[in-house]
N, C-alpha and C positions, 0 to 999 in steps of 0.2 A: 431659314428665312425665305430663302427659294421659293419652296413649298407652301407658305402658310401663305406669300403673297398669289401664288398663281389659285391657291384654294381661293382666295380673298376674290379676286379678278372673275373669277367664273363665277360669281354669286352677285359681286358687284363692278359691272366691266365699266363703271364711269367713275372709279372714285381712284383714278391713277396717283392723283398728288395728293389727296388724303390721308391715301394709306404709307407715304414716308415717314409720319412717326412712328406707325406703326412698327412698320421695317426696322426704324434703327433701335427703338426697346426690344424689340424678337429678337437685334441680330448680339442686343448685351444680356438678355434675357437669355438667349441661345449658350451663348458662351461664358456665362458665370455657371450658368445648371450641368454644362457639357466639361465643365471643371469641375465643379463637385461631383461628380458621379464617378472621377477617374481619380479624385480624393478617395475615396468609398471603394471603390475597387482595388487600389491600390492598398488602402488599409486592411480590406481585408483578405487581401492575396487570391482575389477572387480568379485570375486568369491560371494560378497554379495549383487550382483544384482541377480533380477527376471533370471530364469533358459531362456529362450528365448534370454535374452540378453548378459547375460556370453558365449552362445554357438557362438552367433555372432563378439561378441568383442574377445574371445579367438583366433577363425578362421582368423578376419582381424590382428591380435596382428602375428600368424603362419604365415601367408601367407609375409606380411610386412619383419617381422625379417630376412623369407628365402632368400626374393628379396634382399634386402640391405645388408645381412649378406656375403649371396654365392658372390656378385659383392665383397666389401671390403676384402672378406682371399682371391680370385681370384687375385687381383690388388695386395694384400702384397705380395704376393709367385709370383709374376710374377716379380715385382721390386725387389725382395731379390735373386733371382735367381734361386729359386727352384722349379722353372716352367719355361721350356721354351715352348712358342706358335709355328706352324708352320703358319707361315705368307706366307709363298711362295706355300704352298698348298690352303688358302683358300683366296688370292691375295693380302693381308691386315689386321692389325696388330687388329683393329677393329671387320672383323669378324671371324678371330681365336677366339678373343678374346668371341665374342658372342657365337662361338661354344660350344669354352670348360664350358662359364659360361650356355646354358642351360642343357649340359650334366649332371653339377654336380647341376643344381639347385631344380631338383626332389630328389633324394635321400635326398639332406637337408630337403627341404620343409618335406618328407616322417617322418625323424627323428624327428624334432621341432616339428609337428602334432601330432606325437605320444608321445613326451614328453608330449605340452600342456593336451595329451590326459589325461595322467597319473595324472599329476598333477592337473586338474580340478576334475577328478573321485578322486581324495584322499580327496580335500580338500572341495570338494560334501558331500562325505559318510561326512566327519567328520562334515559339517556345519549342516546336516540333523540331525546326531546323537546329536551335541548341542541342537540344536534346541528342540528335543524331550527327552534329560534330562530337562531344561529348564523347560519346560510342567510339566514332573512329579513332579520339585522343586516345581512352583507354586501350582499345583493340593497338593500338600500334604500341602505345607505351607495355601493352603485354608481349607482340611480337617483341620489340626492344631488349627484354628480358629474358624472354626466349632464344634470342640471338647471342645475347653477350654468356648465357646459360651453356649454348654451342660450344661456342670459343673459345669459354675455360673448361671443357672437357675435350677440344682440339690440342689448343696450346702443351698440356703435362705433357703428351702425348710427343707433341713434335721437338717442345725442349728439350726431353729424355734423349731421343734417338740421335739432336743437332750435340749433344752432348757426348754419346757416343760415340759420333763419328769423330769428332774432335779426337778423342781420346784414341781412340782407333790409329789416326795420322799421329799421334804421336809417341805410340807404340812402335810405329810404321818408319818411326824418324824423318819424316815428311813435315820437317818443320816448318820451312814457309808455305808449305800450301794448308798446315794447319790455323798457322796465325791467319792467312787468308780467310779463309774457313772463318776461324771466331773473331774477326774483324767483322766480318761480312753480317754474322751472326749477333753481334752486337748492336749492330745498328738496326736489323731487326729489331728486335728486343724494345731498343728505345722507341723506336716509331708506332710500335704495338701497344707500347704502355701510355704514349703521345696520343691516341687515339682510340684507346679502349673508354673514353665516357663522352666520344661525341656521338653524336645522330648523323654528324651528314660532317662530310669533307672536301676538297679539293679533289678534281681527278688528276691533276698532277700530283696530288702526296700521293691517291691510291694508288695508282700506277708505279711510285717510286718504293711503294710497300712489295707490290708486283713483281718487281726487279730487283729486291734481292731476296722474297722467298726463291723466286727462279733459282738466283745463283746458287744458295745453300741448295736447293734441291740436286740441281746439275753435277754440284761437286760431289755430294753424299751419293748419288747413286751410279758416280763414273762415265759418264757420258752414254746412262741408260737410253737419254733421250737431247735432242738439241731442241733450242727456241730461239723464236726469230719477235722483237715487237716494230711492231711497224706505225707510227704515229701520225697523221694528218700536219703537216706545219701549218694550216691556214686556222688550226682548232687552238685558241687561248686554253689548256689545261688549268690553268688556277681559275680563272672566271667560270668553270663549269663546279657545279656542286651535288655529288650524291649521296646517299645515305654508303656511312662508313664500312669498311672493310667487306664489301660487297663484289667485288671480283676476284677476290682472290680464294674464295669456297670452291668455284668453279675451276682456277685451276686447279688448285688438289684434287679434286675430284679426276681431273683428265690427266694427272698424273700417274694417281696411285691405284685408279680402278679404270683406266684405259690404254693407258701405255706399259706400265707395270708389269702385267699382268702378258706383255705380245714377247713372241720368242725374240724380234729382235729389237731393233732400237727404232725409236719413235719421233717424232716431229710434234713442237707443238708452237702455235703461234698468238698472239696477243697481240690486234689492230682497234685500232681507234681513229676513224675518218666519219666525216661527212657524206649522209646521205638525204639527199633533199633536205626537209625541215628537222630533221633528227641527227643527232651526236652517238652513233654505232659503235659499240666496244663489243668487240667480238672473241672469245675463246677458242678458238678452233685447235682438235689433234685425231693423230689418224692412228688414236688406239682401239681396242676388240667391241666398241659398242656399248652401248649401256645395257641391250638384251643379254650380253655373253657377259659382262660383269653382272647383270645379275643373277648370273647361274653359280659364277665363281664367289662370288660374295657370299660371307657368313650373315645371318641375322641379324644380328644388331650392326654391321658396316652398314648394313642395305638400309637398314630404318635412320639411322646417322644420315648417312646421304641426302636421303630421301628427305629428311625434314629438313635440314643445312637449303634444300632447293626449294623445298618450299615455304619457308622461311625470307627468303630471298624474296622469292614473289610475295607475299604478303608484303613487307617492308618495304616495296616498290608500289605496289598498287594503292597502300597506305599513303604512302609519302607522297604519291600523285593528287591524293584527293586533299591531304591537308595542307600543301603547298601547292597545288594549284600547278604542279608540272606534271605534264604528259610521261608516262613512263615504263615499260613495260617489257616483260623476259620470254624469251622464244627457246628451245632447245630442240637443235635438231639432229636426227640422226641420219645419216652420211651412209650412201649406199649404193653401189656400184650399178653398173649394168646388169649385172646376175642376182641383184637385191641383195648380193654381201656387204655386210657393212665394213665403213671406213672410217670407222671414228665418230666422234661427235662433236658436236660446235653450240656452243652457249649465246646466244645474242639481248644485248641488252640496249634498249633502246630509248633516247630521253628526247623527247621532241624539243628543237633548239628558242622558239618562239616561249618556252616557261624558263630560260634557263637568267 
């Protein structure tokens, strides 16, 4: 309506109160035609065709609606009264009639184009932006698969040995530090099978997943190595949420291919404090390296590993974008004044402002 009145004004700059009926049949004339065309596209799913072909069906959809639209509010305002034609200036009722309709049929055509224009660009961005959440859903629900894929090829692995050792201590006649042992281990178990089909959990249950792979670990290999966890008290653990069993890859890892692996016994530690806007859970141990593990590393441990970390990061960098929390994984490697290494340290980071 805008447009057809300012087109109007520059042709006729004295007919300001005139042209109000005009305005108000344009602005109903505007918006029954600016409805049927979004009928019409929407029937015929014209926004979720191939981009070559929505550009072309939209233009003949514009171009259409303006012909047919400008001739029908022409012909109503001419029979209602609120137009009258000069038929004696242009000899015939016909081409008055042609006159005034291609006068006003640019500016329409001008408006509806630029509607359609609006309206394909909105519901463009937004089919595009589907489209590529969409992507990340899939992509993470593949990571997801590929993690829980992990974990039952970890798990036989660690039940077998937690089984073992059991049996070991009580061979050994080491009966209460066996029942300790499969107490401890039990309640693994439960917490494992409690959390094997979520996405995301508590950093108080992970952490309490944490403390007692620890213990079975400590006890099964005899005080190969000690661990200290050190916790922020001003950090609410159940109001923090991250994607499931996600810190505990990392210690195995700094168990079995960092401190394992050193002549003598090992330190490893597990913090979670406050750093500016971020919630820091950290891995730290001062085993042989990830360079010297992977020299001692067989094949397939190193590809294990290796995909178990990056794994990790994907299902962090995922879970940042579909939840809308900052979040992200650092590994460093730890090394003296003489560039020997002293271990390595896992840092995982959730900025506290998405939590």
């Amino acid at each position: 309506m805008g447009v057809v009145y300012i087109f109007n004004t520059l042709i006729y700059p004295y007919q300001y109160f005139s042209f109000i009926p005009f305005a108000i049949s344009i602005f109903l004339f505007g918006l029954g035609t600016s409805h049927m065309m979004k009928v019409i596209i929407r029937r015929f799913r014209i926004v979720r065709k191939k981009f070559a072909s929505q550009v072309v069906s939209l233009l003949i959809i514009s171009f259409v609606c303006s012909i047919v639209g400008t001739f029908a509010w022409m012909l109503v305002m001419i029979k209602t009264g609120f137009w009258e034609i000069d038929v004696k200036k242009y000899g015939s009722w016909w081409a008055a009639f042609q006159h005034g309709y291609y006068f006003n049929l640019f500016p329409v055509l001008l408006t509806l184009s630029g509607w359609v224009l609006i309206y394909f660009l909105f519901h463009y961005v937004k089919g595009v932006r589907r489209e590529e959440r969409l992507k990340i859903i899939y992509k993470l629900q593949k990571t997801e698969l590929e993690a829980k894929a992990l974990r039952a090829q970890m798990n036989p692995h660690f039940i077998f040995n937690c089984l073992n050792s059991i049996k070991v201590l009580m061979q050994d006649r080491e009966i209460d530090k066996g029942v300790t042992y499969l107490t401890t281990f039990s309640k693994l178990i439960r917490t494992l099978f409690n959390n094997a089909d979520k996405k995301e959990i508590t950093l108080y249950d992970e952490i309490e997943t944490c403390k007692l792979y620890l213990q079975l670990e400590a006890m099964r290999l005899n005080s190969k190595f000690s661990y200290a966890i050190h916790i922020d008290e001003n950090i609410d653990l159940k109001s923090v949420h991250i994607p499931a069993l996600i810190i505990q890859p990392f210690i195995e890892n700094a168990i079995w291919h960092g401190i394992v692996p050193k002549e003598n016994e090992g330190i490893l530690s597990l913090s979670v404090q406050r750093k500016n806007s971020n919630i820091e859970i950290v891995v730290d141990d001062d085993g042989i390296g990830r360079k010297a593990s992977q020299e001692n590393k067989s094949v397939s441990n190193l590809v294990h590993q290796s995909k178990g970390v990056s794994l990790t990061q994907s299902r962090l960098e995922l879970d940042a974008i579909i939840k809308h929390r900052a979040a992200n994984l650092t590994i460093i490697d730890k090394q003296n004044d003489n560039g020997v290494s002293t271990g390595t340290a896992a840092v995982i980071r959730i900025r506290e402002a998405y939590l």
